[in-house]
VMD Tcl script that builds the backbone (N, CA, C; Angstrom):
set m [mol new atoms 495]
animate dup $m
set s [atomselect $m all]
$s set {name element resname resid chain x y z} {
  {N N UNK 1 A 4.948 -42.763 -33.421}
  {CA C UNK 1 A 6.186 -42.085 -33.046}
  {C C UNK 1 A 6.277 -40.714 -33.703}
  {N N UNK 2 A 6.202 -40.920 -34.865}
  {CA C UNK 2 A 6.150 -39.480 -35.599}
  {C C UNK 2 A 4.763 -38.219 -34.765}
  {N N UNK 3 A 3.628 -39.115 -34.813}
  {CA C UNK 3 A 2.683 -38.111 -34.272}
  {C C UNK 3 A 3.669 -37.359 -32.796}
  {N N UNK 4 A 3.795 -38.002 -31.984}
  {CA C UNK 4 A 4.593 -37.775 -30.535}
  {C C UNK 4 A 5.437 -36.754 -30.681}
  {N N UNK 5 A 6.357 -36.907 -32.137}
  {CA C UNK 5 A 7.452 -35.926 -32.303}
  {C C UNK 5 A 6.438 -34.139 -32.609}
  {N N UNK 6 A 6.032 -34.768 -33.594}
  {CA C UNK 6 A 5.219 -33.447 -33.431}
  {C C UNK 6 A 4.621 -32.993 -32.351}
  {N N UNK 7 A 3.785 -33.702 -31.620}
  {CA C UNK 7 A 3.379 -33.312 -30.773}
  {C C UNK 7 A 4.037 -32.144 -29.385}
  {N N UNK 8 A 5.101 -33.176 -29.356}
  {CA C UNK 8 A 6.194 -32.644 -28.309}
  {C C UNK 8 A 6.779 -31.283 -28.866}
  {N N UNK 9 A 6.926 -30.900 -30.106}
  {CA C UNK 9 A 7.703 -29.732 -30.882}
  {C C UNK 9 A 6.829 -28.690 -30.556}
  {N N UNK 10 A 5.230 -29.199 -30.692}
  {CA C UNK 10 A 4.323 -28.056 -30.897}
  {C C UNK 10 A 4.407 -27.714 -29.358}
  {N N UNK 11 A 4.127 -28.700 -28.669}
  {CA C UNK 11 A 4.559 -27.930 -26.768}
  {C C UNK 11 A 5.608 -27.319 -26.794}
  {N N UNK 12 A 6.531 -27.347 -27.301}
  {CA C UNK 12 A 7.992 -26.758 -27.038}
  {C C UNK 12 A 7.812 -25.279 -27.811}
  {N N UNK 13 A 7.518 -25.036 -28.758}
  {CA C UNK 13 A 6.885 -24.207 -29.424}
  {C C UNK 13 A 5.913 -22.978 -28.590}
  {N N UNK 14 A 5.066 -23.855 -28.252}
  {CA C UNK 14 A 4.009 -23.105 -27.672}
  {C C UNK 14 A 4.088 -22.364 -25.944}
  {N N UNK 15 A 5.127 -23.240 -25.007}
  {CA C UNK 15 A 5.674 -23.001 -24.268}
  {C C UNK 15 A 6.752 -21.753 -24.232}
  {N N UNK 16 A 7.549 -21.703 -25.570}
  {CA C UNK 16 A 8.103 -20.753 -25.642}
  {C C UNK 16 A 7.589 -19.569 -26.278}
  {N N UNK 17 A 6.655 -19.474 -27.004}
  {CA C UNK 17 A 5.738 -18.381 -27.024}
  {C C UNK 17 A 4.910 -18.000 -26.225}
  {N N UNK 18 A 4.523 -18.548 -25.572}
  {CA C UNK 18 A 3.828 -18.325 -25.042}
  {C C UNK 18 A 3.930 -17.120 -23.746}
  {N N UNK 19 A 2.889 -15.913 -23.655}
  {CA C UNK 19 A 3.501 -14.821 -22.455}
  {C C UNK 19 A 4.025 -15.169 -21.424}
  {N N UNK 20 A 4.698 -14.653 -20.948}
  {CA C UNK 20 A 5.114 -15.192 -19.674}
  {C C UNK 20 A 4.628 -14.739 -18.751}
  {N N UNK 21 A 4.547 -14.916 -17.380}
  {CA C UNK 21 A 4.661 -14.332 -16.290}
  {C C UNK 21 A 5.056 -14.202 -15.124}
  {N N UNK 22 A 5.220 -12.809 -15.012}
  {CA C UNK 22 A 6.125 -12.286 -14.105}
  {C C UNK 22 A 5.695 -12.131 -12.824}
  {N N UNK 23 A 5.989 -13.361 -11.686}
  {CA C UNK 23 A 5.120 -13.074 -10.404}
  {C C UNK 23 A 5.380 -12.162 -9.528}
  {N N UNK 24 A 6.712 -11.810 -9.938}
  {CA C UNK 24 A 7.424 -11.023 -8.755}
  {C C UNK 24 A 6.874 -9.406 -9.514}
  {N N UNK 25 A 6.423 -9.294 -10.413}
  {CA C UNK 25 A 6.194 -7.868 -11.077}
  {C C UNK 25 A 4.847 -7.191 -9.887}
  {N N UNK 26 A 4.871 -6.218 -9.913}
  {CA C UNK 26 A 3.820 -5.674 -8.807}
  {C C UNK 26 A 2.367 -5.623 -9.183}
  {N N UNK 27 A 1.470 -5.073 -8.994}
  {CA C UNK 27 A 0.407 -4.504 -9.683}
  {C C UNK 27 A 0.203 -4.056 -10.750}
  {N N UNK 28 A 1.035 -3.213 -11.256}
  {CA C UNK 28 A 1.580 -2.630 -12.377}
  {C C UNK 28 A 0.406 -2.586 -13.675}
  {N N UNK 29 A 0.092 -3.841 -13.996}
  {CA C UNK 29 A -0.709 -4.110 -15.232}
  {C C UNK 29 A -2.268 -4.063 -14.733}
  {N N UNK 30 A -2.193 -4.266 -13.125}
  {CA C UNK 30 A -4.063 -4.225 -13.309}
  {C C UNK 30 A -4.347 -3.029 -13.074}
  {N N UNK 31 A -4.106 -2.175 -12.355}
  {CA C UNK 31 A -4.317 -0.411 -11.647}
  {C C UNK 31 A -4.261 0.098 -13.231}
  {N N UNK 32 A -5.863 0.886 -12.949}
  {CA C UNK 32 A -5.922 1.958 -14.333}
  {C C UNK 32 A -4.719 2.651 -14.401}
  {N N UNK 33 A -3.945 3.721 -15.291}
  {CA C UNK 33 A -3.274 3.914 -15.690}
  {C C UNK 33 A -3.109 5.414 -14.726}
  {N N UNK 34 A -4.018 6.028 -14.401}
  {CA C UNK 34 A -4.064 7.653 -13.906}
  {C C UNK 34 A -3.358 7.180 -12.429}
  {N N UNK 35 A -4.118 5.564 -11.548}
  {CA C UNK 35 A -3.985 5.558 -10.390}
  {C C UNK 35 A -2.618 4.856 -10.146}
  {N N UNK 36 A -2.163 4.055 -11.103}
  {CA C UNK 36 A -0.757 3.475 -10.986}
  {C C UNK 36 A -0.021 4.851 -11.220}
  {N N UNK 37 A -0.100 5.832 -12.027}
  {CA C UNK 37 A 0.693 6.741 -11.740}
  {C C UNK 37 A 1.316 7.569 -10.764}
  {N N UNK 38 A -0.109 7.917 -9.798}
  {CA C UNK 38 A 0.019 8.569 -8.445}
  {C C UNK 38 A 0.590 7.660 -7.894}
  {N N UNK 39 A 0.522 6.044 -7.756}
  {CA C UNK 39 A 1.426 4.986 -7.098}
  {C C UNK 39 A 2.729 5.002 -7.229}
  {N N UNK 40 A 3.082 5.067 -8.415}
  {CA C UNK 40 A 4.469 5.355 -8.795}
  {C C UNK 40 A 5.107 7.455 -8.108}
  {N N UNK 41 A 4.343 7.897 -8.453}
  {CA C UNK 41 A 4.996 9.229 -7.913}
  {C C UNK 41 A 5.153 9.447 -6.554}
  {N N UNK 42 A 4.149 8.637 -5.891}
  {CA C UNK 42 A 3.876 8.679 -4.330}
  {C C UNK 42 A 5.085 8.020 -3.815}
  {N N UNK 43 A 5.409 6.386 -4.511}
  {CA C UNK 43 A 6.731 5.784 -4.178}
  {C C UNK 43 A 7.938 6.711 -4.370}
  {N N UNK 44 A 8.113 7.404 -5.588}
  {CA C UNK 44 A 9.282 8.058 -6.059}
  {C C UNK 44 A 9.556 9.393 -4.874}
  {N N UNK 45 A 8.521 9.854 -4.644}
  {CA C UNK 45 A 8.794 11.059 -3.529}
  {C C UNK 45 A 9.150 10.237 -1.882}
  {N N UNK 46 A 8.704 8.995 -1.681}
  {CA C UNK 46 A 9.169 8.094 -0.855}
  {C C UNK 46 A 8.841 9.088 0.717}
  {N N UNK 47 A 7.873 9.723 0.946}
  {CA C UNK 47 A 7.993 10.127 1.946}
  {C C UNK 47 A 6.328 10.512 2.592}
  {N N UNK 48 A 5.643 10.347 3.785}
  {CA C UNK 48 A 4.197 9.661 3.849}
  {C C UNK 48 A 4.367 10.944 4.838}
  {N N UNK 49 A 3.224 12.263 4.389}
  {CA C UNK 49 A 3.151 13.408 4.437}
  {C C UNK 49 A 1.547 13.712 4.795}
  {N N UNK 50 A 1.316 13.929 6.070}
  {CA C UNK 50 A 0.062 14.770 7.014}
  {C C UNK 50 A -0.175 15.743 5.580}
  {N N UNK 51 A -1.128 16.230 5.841}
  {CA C UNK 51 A -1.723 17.240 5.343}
  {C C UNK 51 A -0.919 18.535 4.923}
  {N N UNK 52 A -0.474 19.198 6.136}
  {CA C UNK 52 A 0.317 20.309 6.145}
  {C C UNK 52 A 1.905 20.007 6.362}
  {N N UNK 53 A 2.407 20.416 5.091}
  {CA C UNK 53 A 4.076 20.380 6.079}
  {C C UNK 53 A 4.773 21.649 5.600}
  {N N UNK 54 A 5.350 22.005 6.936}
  {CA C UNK 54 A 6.630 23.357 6.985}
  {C C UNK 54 A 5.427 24.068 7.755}
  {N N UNK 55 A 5.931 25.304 7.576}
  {CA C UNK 55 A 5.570 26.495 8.362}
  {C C UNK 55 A 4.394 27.410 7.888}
  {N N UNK 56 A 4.233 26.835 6.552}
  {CA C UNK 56 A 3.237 27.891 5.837}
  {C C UNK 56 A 1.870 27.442 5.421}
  {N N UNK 57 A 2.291 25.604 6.172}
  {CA C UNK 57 A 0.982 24.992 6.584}
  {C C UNK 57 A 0.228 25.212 5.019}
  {N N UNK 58 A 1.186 24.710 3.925}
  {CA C UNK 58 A 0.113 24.295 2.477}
  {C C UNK 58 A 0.084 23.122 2.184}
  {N N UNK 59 A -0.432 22.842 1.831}
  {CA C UNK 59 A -0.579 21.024 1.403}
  {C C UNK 59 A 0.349 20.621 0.670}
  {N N UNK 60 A 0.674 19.902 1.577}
  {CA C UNK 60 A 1.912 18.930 0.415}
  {C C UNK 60 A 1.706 18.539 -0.734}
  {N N UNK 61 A 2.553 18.362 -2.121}
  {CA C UNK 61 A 2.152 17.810 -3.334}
  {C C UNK 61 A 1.812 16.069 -2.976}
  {N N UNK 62 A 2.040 15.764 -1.939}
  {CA C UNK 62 A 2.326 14.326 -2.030}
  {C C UNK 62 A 1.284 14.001 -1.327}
  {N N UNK 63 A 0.336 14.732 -0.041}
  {CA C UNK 63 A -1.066 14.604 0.605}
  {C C UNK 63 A -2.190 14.854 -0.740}
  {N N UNK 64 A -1.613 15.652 -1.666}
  {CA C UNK 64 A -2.778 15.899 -2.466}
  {C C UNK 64 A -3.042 14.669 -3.866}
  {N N UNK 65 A -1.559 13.853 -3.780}
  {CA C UNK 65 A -1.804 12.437 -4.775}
  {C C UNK 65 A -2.702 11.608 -3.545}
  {N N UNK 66 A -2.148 11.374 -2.257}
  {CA C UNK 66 A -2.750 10.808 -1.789}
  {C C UNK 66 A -4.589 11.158 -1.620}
  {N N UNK 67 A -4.947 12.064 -1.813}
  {CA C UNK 67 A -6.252 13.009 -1.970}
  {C C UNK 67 A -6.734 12.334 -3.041}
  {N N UNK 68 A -6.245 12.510 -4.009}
  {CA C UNK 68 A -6.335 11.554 -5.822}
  {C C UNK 68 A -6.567 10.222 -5.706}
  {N N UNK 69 A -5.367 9.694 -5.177}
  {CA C UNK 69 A -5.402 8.199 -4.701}
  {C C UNK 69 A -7.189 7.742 -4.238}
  {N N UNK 70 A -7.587 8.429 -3.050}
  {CA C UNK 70 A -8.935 8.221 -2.379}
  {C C UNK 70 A -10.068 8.474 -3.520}
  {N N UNK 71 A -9.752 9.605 -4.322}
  {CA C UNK 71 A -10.990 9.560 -4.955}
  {C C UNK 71 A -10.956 8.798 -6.238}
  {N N UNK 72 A -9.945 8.003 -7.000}
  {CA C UNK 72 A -10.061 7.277 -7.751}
  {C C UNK 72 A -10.144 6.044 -7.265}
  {N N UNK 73 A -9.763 5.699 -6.743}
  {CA C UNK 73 A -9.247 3.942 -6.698}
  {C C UNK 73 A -10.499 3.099 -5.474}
  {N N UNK 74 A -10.453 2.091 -6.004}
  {CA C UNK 74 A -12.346 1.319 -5.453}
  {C C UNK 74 A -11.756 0.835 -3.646}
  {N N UNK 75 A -12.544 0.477 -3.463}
  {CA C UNK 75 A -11.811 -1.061 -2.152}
  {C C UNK 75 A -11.036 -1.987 -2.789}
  {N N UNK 76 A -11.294 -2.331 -3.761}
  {CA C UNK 76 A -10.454 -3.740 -3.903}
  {C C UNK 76 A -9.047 -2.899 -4.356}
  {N N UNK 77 A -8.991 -1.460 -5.216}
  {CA C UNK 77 A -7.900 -1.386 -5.794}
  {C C UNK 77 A -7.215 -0.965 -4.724}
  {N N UNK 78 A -7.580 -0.099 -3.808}
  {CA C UNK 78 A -6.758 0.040 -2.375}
  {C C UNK 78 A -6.193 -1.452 -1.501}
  {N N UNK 79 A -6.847 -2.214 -1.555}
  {CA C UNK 79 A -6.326 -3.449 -1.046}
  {C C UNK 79 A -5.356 -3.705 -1.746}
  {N N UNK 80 A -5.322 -3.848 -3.374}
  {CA C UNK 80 A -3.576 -4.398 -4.308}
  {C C UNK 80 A -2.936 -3.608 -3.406}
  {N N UNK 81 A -3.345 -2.047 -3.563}
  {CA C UNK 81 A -2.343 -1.241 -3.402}
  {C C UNK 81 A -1.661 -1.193 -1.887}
  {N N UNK 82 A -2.577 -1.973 -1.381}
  {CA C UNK 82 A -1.993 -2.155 0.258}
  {C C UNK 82 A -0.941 -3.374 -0.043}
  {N N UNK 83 A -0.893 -3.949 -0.938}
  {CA C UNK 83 A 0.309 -4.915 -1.145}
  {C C UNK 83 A 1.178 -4.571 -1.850}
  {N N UNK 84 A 1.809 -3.156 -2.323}
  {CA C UNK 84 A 2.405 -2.931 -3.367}
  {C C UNK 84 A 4.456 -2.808 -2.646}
  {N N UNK 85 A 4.932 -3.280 -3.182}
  {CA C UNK 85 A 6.161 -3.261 -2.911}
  {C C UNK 85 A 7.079 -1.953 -1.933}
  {N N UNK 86 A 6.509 -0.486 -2.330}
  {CA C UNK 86 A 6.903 0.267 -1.673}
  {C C UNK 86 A 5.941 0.331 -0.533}
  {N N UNK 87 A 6.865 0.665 1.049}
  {CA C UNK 87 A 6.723 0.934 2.111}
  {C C UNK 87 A 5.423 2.360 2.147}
  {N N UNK 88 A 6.039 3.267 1.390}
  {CA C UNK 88 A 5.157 4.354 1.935}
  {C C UNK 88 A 3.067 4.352 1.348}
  {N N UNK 89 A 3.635 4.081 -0.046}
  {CA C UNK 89 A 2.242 3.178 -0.948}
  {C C UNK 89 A 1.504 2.328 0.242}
  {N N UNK 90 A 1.771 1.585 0.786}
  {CA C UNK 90 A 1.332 0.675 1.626}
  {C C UNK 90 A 0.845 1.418 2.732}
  {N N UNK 91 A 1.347 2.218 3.319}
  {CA C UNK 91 A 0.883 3.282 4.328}
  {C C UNK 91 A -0.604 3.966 3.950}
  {N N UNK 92 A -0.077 4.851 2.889}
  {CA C UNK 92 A -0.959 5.421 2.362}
  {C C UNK 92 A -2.660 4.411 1.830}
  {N N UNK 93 A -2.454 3.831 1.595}
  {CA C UNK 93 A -3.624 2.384 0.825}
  {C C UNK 93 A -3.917 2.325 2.424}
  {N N UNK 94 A -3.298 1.894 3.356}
  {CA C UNK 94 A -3.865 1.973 4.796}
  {C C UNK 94 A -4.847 2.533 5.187}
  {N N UNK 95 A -4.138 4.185 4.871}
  {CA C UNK 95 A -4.646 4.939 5.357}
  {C C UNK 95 A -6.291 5.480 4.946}
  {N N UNK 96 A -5.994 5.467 3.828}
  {CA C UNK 96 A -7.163 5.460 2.921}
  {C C UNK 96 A -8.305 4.353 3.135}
  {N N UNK 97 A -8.291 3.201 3.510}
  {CA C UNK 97 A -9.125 2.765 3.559}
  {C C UNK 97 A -9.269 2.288 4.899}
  {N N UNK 98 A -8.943 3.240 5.998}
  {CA C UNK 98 A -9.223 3.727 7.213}
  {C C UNK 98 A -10.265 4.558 7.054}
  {N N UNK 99 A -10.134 5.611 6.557}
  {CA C UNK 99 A -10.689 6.881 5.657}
  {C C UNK 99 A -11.989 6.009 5.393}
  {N N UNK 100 A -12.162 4.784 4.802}
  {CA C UNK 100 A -13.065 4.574 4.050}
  {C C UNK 100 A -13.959 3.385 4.881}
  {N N UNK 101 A -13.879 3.401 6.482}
  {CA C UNK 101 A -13.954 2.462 6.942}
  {C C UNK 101 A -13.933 1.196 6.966}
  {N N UNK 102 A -13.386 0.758 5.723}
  {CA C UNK 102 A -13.175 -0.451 5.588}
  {C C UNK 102 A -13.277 -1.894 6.766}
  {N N UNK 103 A -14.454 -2.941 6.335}
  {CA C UNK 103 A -14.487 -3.449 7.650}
  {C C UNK 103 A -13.814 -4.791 8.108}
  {N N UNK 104 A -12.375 -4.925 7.263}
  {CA C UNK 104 A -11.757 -5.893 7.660}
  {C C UNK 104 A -10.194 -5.174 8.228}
  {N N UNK 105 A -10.349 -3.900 8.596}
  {CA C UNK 105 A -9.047 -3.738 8.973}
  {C C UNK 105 A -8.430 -3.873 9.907}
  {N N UNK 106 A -8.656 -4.360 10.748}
  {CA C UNK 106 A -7.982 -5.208 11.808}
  {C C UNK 106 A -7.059 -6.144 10.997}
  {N N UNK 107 A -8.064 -7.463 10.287}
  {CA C UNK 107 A -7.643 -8.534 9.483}
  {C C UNK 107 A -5.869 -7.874 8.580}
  {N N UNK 108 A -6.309 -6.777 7.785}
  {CA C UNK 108 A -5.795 -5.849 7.110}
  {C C UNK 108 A -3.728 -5.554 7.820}
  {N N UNK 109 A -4.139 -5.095 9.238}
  {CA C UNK 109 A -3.296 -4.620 10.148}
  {C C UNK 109 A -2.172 -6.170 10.388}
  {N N UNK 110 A -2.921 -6.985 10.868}
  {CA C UNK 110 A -2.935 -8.322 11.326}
  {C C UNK 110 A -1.682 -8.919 9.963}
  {N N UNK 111 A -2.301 -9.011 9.168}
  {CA C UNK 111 A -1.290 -9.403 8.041}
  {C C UNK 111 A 0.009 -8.596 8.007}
  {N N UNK 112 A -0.279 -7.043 8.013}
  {CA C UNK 112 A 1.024 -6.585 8.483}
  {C C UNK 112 A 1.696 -6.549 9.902}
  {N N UNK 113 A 1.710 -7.234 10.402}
  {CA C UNK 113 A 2.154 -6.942 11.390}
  {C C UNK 113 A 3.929 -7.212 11.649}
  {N N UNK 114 A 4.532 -7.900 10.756}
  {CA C UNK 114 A 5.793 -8.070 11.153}
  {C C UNK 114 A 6.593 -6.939 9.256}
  {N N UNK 115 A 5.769 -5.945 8.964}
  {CA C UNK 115 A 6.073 -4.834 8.155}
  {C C UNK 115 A 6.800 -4.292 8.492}
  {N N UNK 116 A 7.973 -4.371 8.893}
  {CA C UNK 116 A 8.841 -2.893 9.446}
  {C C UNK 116 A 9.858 -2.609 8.471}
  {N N UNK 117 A 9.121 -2.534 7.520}
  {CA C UNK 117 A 10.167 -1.346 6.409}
  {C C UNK 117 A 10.079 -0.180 7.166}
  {N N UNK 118 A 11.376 0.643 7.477}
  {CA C UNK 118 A 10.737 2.024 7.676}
  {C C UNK 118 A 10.584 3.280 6.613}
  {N N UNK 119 A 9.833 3.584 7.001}
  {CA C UNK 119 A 9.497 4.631 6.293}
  {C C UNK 119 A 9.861 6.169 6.755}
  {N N UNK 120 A 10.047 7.248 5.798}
  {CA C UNK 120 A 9.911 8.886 6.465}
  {C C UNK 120 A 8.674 9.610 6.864}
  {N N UNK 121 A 8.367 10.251 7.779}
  {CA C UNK 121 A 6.743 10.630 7.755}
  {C C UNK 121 A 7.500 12.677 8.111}
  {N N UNK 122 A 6.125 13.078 7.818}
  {CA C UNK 122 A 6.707 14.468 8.236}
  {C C UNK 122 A 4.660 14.624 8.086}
  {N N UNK 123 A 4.883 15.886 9.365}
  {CA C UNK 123 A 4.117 16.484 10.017}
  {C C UNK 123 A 3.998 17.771 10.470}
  {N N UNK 124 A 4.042 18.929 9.472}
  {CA C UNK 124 A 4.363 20.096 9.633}
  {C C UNK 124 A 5.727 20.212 9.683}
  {N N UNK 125 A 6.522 20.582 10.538}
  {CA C UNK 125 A 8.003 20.505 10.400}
  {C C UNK 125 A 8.791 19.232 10.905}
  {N N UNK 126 A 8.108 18.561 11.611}
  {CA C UNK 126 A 8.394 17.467 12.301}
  {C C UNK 126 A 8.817 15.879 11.346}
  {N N UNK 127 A 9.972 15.808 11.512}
  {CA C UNK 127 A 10.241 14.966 10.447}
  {C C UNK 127 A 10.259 13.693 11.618}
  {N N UNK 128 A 10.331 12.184 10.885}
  {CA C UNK 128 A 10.654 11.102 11.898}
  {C C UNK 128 A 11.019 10.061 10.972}
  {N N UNK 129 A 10.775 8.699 11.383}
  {CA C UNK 129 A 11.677 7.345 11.020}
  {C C UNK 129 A 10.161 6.673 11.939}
  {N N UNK 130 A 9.270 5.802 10.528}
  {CA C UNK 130 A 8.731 4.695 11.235}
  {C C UNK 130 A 8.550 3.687 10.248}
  {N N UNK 131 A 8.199 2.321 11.098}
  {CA C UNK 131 A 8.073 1.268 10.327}
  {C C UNK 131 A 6.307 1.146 10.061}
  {N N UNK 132 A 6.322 0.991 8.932}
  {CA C UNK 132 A 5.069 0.559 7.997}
  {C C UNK 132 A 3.895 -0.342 9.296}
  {N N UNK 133 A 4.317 -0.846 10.054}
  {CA C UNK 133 A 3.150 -1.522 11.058}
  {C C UNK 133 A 3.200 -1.004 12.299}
  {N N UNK 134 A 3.937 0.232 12.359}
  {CA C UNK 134 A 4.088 1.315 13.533}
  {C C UNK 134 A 3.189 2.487 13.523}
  {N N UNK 135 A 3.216 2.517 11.891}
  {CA C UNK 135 A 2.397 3.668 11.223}
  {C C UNK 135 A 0.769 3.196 11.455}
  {N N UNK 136 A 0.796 2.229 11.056}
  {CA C UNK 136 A -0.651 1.862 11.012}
  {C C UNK 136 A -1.666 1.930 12.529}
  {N N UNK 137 A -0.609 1.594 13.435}
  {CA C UNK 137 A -0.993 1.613 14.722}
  {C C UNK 137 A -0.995 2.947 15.493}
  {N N UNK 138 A -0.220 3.661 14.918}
  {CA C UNK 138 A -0.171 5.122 15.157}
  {C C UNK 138 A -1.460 5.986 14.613}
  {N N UNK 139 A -1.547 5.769 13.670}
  {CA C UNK 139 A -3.053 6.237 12.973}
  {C C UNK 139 A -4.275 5.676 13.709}
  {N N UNK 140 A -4.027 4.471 14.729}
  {CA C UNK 140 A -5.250 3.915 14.672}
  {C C UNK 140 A -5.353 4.321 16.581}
  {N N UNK 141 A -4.491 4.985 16.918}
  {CA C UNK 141 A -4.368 5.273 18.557}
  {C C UNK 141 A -4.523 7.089 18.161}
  {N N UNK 142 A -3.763 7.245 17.043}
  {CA C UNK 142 A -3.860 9.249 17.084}
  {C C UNK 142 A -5.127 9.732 16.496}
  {N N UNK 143 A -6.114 10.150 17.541}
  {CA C UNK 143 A -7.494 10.802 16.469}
  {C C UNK 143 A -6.821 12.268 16.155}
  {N N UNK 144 A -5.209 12.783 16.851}
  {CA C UNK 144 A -5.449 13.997 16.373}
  {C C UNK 144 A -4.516 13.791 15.187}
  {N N UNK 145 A -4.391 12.885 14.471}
  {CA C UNK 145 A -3.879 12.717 12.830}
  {C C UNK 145 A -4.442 12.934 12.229}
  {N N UNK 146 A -5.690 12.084 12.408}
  {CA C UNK 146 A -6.741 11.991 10.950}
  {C C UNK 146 A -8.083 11.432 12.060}
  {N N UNK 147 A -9.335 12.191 12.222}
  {CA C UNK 147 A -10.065 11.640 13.206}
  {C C UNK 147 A -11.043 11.235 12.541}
  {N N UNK 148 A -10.972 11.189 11.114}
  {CA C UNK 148 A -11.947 10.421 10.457}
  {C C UNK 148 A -11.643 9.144 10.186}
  {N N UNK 149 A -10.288 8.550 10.549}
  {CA C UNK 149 A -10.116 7.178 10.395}
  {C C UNK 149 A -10.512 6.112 11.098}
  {N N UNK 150 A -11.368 5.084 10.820}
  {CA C UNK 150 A -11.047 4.271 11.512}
  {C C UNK 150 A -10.391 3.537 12.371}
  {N N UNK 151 A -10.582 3.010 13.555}
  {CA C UNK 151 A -9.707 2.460 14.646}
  {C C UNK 151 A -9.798 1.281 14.293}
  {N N UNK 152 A -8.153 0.464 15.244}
  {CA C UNK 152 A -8.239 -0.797 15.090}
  {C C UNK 152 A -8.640 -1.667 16.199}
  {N N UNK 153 A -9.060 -2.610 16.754}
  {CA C UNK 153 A -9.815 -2.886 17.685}
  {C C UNK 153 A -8.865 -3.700 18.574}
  {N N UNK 154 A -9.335 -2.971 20.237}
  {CA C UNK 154 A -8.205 -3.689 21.244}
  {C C UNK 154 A -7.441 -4.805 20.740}
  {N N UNK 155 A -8.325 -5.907 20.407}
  {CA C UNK 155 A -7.729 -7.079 20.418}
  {C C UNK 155 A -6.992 -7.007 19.022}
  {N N UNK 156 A -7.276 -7.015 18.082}
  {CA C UNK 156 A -6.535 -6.592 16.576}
  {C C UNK 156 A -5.153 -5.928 17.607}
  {N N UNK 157 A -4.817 -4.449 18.304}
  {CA C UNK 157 A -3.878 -4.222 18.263}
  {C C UNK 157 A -3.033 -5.346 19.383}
  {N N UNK 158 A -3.328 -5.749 20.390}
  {CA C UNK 158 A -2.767 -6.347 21.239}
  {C C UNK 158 A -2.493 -7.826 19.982}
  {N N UNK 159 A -2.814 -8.105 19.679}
  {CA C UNK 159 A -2.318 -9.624 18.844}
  {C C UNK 159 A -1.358 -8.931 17.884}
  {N N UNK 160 A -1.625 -8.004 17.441}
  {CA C UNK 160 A 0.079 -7.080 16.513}
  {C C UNK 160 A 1.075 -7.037 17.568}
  {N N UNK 161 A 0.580 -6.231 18.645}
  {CA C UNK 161 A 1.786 -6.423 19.496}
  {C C UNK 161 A 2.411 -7.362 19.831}
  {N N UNK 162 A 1.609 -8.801 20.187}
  {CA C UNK 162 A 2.249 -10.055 20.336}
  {C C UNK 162 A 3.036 -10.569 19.313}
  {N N UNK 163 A 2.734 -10.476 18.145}
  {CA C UNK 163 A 3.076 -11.104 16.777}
  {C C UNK 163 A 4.736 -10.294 16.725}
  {N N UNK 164 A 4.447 -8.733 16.987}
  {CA C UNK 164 A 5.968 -8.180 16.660}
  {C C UNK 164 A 6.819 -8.856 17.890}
  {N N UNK 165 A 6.532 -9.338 19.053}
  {CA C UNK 165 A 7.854 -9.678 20.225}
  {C C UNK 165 A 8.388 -10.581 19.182}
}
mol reanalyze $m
mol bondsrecalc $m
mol representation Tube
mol addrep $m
C-alpha cells in the first residue's frame, strides 16, 4: 500500500511537470527562426501580392518575403507551412511549391478544397476578395500569373469543384 502511494504521487508529480503540449499552437517551434519570421510578417501584412503592385510596378515588400520564403524553406517546410493557420501563408506555401513543382499537388489542392477563408490579393492596382481554394485554382488555370507554376490536373480540378457544391 505504501509502495502504491508513492507510486501514484510520483505520477501526479511527474504529470504535472511535465511539458505540456500545445496542439492547437501552429508550427511555430519547428520552422527555423529567419523562416517563421517571414511567416509571421507575411501573415501580419495579411495581403497575397503578384510581383508588381501600383503604378510604378516595384516589387512589393511582401512578394519579396515571399521570394525569401522560396529560397529558404525545403519541401517538407513549405508543406507545414501550407498548413499554417493564416489564410494568406497558406496561399503563398501553395504557391511556392507550384514554383517548385512539387509532385503531389493535386493531392495538396484536394485537401484544400473546402478552404474558403478569404483572402486580399492585389495585382498591380487591382485589388480583389478570394478564398484560399479559389486562389489555388486560379494560379493553376492563369499562366499569365506565374507561368512557371505548376498546373493542377483536369481531374484534381474537377473533383475540387465537386467537393466545393
Amino acid at each position: 500500500m505504501k509502495n502504491s502511494l508513492w507510486i501514484l504521487l510520483f505520477l501526479v508529480f511527474w504529470m504535472a511537470c511535465s511539458p505540456k503540449t500545445n496542439t492547437s499552437q501552429s508550427n511555430k517551434d519547428t520552422l527555423p527562426e529567419e523562416l517563421q519570421t517571414l511567416v509571421e510578417e507575411m501573415a501580419k501584412e495579411n495581403i497575397l501580392s503578384n510581383q508588381f503592385m501600383g503604378k510604378t510596378q516595384t516589387e512589393s515588400v511582401q512578394f519579396t518575403r515571399f521570394r525569401r520564403m522560396q529560397e529558404l524553406a525545403s519541401e517538407a517546410e513549405l508543406l507545414q507551412i501550407a498548413e499554417y493557420p493564416h489564410p494568406v501563408v497558406r496561399c503563398y506555401a501553395f504557391w511556392a511549391l507550384a514554383k517548385i513543382q512539387y509532385k503531389s499537388l493535386d493531392e495538396l489542392a484536394k485537401a484544400h478544397a473546402e478552404d474558403t477563408e478569404v483572402i486580399q490579393s492585389v495585382a498591380g492596382c487591382s485589388f480583389e476578395e478570394i478564398t484560399v481554394i479559389d486562389f489555388m485554382l486560379f494560379l493553376s488555370d492563369n499562366r499569365d500569373f506565374d507561368p512557371d507554376t505548376k498546373q493542377l490536373s483536369e481531374k484534381a480540378k474537377n473533383e475540387i469543384m465537386k467537393m466545393k457544391e
